[in-house]
C-alpha positions in Angstrom: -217.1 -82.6 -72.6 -214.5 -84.1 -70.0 -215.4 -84.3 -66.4 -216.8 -82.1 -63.9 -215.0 -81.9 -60.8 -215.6 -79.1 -57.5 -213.4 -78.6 -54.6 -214.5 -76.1 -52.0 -212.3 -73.3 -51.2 -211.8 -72.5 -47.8 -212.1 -76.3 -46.4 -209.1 -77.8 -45.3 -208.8 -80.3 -47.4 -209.2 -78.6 -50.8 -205.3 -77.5 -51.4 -205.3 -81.4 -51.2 -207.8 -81.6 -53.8 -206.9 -79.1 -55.6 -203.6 -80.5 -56.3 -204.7 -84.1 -56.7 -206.7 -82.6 -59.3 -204.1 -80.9 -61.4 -202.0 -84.2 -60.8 -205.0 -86.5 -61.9 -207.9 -85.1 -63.8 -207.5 -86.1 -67.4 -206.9 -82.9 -70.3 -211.0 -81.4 -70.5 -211.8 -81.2 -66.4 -213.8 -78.7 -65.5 -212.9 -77.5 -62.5 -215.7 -75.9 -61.2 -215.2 -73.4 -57.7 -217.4 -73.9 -54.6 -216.5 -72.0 -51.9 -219.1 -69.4 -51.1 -221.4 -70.4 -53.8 -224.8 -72.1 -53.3 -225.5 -75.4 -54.9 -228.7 -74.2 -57.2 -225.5 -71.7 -58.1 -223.0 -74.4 -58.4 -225.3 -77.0 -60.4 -226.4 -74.1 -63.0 -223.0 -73.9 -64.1 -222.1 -77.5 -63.9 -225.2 -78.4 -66.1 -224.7 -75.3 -68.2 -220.7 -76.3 -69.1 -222.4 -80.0 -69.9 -225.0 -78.7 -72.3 -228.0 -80.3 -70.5 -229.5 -77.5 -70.7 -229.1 -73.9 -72.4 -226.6 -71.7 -70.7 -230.0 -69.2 -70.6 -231.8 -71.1 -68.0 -228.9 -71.2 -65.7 
């Protein structure tokens, strides 16, 4: 699994991210959405994608 990596949508700043992402983030990042989303939400999936846990409990 490569890195995890979440840029909020709707804030200013995450074109900037966004695109320092695609420019940076090695081959495997998973770019992970946050705009609108809570973070029990957010870190379901995160942990989910890593395999910490089953994909059920998320």
């Amino acid at each position: 699994m490569g890195q995890v990596h979440a840029a909020p949508e709707g804030d200013p700043g995450a074109g900037d991210a966004g695109r320092m992402l695609d420019q940076r983030a090695p081959a495997g990042t998973l770019r992970v959405g946050t705009g609108g989303r809570t973070v029990v939400d957010i870190a379901a999936e995160v942990t989910a994608a890593t395999g910490w846990v089953p994909a059920w409990v998320s």
